[in-house]
C-alpha positions in Angstrom: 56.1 126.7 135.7 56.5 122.9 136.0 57.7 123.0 132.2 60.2 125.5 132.8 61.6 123.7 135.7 61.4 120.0 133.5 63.6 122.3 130.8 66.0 123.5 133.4 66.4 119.8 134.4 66.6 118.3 131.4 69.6 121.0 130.3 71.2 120.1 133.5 71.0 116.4 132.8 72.7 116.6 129.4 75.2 118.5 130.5 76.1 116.0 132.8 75.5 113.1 130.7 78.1 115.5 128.1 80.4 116.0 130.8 80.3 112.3 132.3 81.6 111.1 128.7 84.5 113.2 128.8 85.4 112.3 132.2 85.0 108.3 131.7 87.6 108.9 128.9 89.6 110.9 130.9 89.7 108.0 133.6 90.7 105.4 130.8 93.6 107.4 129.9 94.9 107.3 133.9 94.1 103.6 134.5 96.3 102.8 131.3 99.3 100.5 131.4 101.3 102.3 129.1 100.8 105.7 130.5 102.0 104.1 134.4 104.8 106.4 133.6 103.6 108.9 132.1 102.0 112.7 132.7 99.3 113.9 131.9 97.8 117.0 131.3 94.2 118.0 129.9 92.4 121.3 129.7 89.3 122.4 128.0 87.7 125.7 128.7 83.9 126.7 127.3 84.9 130.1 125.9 81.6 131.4 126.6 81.6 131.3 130.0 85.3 130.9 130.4 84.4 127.9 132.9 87.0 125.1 133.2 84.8 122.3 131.1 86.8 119.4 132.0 91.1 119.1 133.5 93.6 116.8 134.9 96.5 117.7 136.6 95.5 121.2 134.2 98.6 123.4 135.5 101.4 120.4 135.6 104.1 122.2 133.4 105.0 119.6 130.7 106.8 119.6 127.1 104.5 120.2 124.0 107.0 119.8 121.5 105.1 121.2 118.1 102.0 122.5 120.1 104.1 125.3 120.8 103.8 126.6 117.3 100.0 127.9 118.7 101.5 130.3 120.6 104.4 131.8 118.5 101.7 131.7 115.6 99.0 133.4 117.3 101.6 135.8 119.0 102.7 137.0 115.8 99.4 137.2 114.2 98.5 139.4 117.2 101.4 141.5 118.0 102.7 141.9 113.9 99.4 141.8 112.6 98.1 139.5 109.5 98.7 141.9 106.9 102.4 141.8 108.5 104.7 141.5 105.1 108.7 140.4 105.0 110.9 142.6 103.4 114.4 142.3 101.3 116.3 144.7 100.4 119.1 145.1 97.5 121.3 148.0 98.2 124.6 149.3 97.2 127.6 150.9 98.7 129.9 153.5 96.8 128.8 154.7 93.1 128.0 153.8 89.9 129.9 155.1 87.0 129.5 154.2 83.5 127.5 151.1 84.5 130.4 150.1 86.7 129.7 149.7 90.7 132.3 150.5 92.5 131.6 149.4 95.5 129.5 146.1 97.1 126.1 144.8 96.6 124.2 143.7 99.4 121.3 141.5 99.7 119.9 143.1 103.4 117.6 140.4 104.9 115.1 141.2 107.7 114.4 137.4 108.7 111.8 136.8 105.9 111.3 132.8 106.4 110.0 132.0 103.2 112.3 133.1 100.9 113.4 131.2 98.1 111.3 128.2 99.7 111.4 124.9 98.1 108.3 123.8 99.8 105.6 126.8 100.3 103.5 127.7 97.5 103.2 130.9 95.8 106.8 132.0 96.6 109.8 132.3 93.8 112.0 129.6 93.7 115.6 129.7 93.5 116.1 130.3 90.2 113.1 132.6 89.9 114.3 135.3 92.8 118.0 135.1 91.6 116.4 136.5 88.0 114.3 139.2 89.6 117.6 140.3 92.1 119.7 140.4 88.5 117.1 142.3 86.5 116.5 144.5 89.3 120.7 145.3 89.3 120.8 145.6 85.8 117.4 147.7 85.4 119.7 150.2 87.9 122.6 150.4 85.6 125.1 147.9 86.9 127.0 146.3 84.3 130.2 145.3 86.2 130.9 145.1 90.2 134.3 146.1 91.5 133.3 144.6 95.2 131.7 142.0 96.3 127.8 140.5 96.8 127.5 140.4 100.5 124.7 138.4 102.3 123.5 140.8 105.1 122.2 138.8 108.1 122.2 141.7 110.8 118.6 142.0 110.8 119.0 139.3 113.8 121.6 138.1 116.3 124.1 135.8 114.7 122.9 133.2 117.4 121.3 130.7 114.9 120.4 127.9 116.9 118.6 127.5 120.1 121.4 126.9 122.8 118.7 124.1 124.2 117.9 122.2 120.7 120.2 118.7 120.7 123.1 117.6 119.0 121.2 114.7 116.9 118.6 117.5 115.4 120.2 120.5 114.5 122.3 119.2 111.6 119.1 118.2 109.8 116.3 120.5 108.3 114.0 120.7 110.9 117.1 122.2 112.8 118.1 124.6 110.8 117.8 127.8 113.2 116.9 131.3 111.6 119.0 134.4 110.7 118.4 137.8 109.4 118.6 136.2 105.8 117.0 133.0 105.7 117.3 131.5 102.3 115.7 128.5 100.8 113.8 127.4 104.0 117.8 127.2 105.3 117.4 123.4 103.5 119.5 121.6 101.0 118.6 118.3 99.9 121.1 115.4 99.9 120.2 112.6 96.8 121.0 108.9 97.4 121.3 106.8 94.7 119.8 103.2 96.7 122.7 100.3 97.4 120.9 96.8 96.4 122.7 95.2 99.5 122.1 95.2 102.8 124.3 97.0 104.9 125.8 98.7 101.8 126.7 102.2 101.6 124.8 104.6 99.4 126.5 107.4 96.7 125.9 110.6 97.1 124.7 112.0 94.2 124.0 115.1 94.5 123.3 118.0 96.7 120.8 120.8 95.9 121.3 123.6 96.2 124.8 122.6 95.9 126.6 124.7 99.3 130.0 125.8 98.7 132.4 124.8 101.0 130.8 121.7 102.5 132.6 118.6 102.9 130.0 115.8 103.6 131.8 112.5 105.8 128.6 109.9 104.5 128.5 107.0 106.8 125.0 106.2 105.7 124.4 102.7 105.9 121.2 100.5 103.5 118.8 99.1 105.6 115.3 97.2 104.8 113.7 98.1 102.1 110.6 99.9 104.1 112.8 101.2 107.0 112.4 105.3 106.0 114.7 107.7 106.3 117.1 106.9 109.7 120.0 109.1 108.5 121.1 112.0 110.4 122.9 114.9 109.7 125.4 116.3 112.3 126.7 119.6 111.3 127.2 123.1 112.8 126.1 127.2 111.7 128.9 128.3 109.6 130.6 125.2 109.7 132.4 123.2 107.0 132.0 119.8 107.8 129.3 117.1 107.6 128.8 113.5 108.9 125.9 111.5 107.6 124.9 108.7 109.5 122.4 106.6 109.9 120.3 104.2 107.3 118.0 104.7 104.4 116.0 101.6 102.6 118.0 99.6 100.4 116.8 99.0 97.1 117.4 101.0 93.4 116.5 104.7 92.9 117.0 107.6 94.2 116.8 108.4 98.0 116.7 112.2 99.7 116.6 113.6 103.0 117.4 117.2 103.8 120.4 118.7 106.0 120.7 122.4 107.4 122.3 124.8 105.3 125.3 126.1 107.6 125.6 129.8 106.9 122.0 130.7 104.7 122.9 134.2 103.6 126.7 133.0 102.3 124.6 131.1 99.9 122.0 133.2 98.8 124.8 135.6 98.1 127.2 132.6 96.6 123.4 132.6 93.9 123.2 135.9 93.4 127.1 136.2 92.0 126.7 133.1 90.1 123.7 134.2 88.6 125.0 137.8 87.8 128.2 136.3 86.2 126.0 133.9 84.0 124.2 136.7 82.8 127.2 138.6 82.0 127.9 140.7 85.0 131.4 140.4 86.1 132.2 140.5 90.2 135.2 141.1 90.5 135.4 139.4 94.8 134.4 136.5 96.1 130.5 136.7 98.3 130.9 136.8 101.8 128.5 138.0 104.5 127.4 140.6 107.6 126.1 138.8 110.7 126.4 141.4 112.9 124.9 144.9 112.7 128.0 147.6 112.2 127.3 150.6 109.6 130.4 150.9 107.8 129.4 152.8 104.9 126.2 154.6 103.3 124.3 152.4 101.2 121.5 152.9 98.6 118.4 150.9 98.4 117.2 150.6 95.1 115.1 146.8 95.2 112.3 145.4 97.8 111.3 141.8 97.5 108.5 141.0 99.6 107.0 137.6 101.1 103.3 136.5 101.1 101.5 137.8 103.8 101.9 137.0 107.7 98.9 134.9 108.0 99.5 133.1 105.0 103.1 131.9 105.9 101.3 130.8 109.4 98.7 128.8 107.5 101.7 127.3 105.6 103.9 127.0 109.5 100.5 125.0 111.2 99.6 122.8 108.2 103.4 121.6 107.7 104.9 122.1 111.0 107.3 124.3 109.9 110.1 124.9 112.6 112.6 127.4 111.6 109.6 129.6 110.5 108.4 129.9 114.3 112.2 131.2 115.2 112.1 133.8 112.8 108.6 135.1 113.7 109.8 135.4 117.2 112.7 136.9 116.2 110.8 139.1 114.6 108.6 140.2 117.6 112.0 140.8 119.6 112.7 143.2 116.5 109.6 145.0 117.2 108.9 145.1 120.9 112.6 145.0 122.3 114.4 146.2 119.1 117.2 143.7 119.0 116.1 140.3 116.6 117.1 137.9 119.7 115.2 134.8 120.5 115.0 135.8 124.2 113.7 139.2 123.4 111.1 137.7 121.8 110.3 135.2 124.1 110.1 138.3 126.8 107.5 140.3 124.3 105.2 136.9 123.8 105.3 137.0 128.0 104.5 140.4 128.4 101.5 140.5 125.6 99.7 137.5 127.2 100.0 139.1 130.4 98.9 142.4 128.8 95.7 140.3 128.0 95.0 138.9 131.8 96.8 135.7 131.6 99.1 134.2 134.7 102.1 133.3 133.3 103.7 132.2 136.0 104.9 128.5 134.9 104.9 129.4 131.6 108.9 128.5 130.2 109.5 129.2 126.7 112.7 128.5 124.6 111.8 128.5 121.5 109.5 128.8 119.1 108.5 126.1 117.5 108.7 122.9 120.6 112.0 121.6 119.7 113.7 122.2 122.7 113.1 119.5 125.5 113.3 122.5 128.0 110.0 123.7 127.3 107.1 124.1 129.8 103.8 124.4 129.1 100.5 123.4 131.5 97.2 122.7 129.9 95.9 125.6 131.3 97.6 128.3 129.9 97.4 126.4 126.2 93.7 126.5 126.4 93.8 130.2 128.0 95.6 131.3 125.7 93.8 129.2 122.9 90.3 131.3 124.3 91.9 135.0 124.2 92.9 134.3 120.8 88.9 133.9 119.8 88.4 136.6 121.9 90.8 138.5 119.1 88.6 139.8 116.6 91.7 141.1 114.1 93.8 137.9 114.0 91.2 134.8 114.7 89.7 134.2 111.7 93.3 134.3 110.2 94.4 131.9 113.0 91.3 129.8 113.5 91.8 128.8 109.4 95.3 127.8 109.1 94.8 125.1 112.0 94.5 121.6 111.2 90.9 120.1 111.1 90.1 116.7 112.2 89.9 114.2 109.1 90.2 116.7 106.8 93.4 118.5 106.8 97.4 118.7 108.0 98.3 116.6 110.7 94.7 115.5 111.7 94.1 114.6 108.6 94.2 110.9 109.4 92.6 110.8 112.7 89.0 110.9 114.3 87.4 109.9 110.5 83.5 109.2 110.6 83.0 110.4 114.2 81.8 113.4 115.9 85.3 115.2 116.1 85.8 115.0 112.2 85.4 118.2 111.1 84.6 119.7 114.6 88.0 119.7 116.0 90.8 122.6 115.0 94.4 121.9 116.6 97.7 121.9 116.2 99.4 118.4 117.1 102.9 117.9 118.8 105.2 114.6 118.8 109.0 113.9 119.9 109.7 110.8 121.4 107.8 110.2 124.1 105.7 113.4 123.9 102.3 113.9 122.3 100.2 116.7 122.4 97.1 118.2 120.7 95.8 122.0 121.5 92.8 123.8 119.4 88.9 124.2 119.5 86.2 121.7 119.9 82.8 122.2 118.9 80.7 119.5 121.1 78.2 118.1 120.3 75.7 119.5 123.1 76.5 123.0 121.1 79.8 124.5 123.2 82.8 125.8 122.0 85.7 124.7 124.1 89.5 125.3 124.0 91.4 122.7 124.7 94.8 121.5 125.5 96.2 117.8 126.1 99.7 116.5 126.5 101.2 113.7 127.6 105.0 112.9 128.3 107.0 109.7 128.8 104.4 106.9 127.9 105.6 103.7 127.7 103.9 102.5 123.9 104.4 103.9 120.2 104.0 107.2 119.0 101.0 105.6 117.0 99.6 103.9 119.3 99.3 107.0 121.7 98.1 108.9 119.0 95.4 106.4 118.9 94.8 106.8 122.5 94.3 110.4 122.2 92.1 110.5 119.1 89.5 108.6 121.5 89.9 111.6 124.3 89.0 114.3 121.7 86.2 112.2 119.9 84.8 111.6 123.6 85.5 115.7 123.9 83.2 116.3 120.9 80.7 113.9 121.9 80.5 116.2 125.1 
């Protein structure tokens, strides 16, 4: 009897010694200069017991910038499932006689993110989908087109952009909203050629994919030689215009940084009749596109691309932090649960699921999807709550569990917590805007738990590196627990 009680003791004291590490680091973190300003919010819950392991200030509402991605990820991977698969569609309108269309040609998107992208493996490129659309329209007969190629975005709301998102972002890739024919990761690339003198102004020398229609005002400006990329785009959906501004490092070479294509499914159809005239199919009108949903005439599908499956694309969204991926995913739940492709619907179906699953969501203030939007609220709490019910997911956790970063190994951990106990223990998603930092995943401690866990911190007063620093020593002391 007195060894069982020595056990029981002993347990006890290691958890408290595990706990009491956790807690000392928790108390550095509050007593630091640079975070006088600052709030703070920490959560991690043992998902065994679904006890609170360790908090501070666990249900202060704060914004998680990219941590959000968690929940529009896991979301999806619940509520479409991981074998969920993007479709698009090739149809016609009218008839075809004597290899002549007489009608238009429509490329019907239903909001598959990764098509065409530049960036994710294992998709077509450009060049490589614009061959299989033109052998698939030739392999149906058409010869000639007496209509036009039309780029049918109506799968979604023509509201591309968050009405949140700033000015200074949305102009630049990771801006570039989502729309029932995303095209191309809705990204074209702007090349520099470098100016030698300080203050000089760079060439443009090209743009790729070249976007017709855009008229590009570059106030770019050289700067030192290992300042990074400082330009910004500014530029609107279905605009025109352009202005550049900003510095890249001087120097000699070439110099790129990536803008938002304005209208995605105007170019994707601008391709497709490029490609289908090279090839020797004659169009006789110019592209143009659908935004809205309005059925004007009967069509006939005769072509289905499809896109790599859901839980592969979310591996792909986690490991690259992949914004307007997260919009089109919750797009696509408002598709499914509401049956309009709006952002809000979709935001309303992510609400009602996690309460469906026991959660209080009260506190809880979604925008987007992907933590752009400086109007997002999320506590600690609900992070790590949510983080637990998705273990408790059999169907979708293994798929979400493996496509988050890992400590020292992978994505955007793959630089921190090297050669201590959190490499390779800790699986999160990380967060940063200015002033904002946040980290939310799984811990496996040391003393043999499983915790989720949740930390974010707004408006400190130091570096973004430096208070990633700061934080890689809370989740080291986490997996020392």
């Amino acid at each position: 009897m007195n060894k069982v009680l020595l056990l029981i003791s002993l347990s006890l004291s290691l958890q408290i010694l595990a706990q009491s590490k956790i807690e000392m680091a928790l108390e550095v973190l509050e007593k630091d200069i640079d975070l006088k300003y600052a709030s703070i919010g920490f959560c991690a819950i043992d998902i065994d017991s679904n006890k609170i392991f360790a908090q501070r200030n666990f249900t202060k509402a704060l914004i998680p910038a990219s941590s959000m991605k968690v929940i529009t990820t896991g979301s999806a991977l619940a509520i479409l499932g991981s074998n969920y698969i993007f479709k698009t569609y090739l149809e016609y309108s009218g008839e075809i006689n004597n290899g002549t269309l007489n009608g238009n040609l429509y490329i019907r998107g239903a909001g598959d993110p990764s098509l065409a992208s530049p960036i994710m493996d294992g998709v077509l490129s450009r060049e490589l989908l614009m061959k299989e659309f033109v052998d698939a329209i030739k392999k149906v007969g058409i010869k000639k087109i007496q209509g036009a190629i039309i780029g049918d975005a109506s799968h979604f709301d023509d509201e591309v952009l968050i009405s949140t998102w700033q000015w200074g972002d949305i102009g630049n890739h990771y801006g570039a909203g989502s729309c029932g024919l995303n095209y191309h990761d809705n990204l074209y690339y702007i090349n520099f050629e470098k100016n030698k003198n300080y203050g000089g102004t760079p060439k443009i020398s090209s743009i790729v994919p070249k976007v017709p229609n855009l008229n590009i005002d570059n106030r770019v400006t050289s700067s030192g030689s290992r300042s990074g990329d400082n330009a910004y785009v500014f530029s609107a959906p279905f605009g025109t215009n352009a202005i550049i501004r900003g510095t890249i490092p001087r120097g000699s070479g070439v110099f790129d940084i990536k803008g938002a294509i304005p209208d995605p499914a105007f170019l994707c159809a601008h391709d497709l009749r490029n490609s289908l005239i090279n090839s020797g199919v004659p169009v006789s009108k110019k592209e143009t596109t659908q935004r809205m949903f309005k059925k004007l005439e009967d069509r006939t599908t005769f072509h289905t691309h499809k896109s790599p499956k859901l839980s592969v694309i979310c591996k792909h969204v986690n490991e690259r932090s992949r914004n307007m991926y997260c919009e089109a995913f919750l797009k696509t739940i408002g598709v499914k649960k509401k049956g309009v492709g709006r952002t809000n619907n979709g935001i309303a179906a992510v609400n009602e699921f996690w309460k469906s699953r026991g959660l209080d969501m009260e506190g809880f203030f979604m925008k987007d999807g992907c933590g752009l939007s400086a109007r997002n609220g999320v506590s600690a709490k609900t992070f790590a709550e949510i983080m637990r019910k998705m273990y408790l997911d059999k169907k979708s956790f293994n798929d979400f569990y493996n496509q988050l970063a890992i400590a020292g190994r992978t994505g955007t951990l793959k630089n921190i917590c090297r050669n201590s106990a959190a490499e390779n223990n800790i699986r999160a998603k990380s967060g940063s805007m200015n002033r904002i930092r946040s980290y939310t995943g799984y811990v496996n401690t040391q003393s043999g738990k499983l915790l989720s866990f949740s930390i974010i911190v707004n408006n400190y007063s130091c570096s973004g590196f430096v208070m990633k620093k700061k934080l890689e020593s809370l989740m080291i002391a986490l997996a020392e627990s």
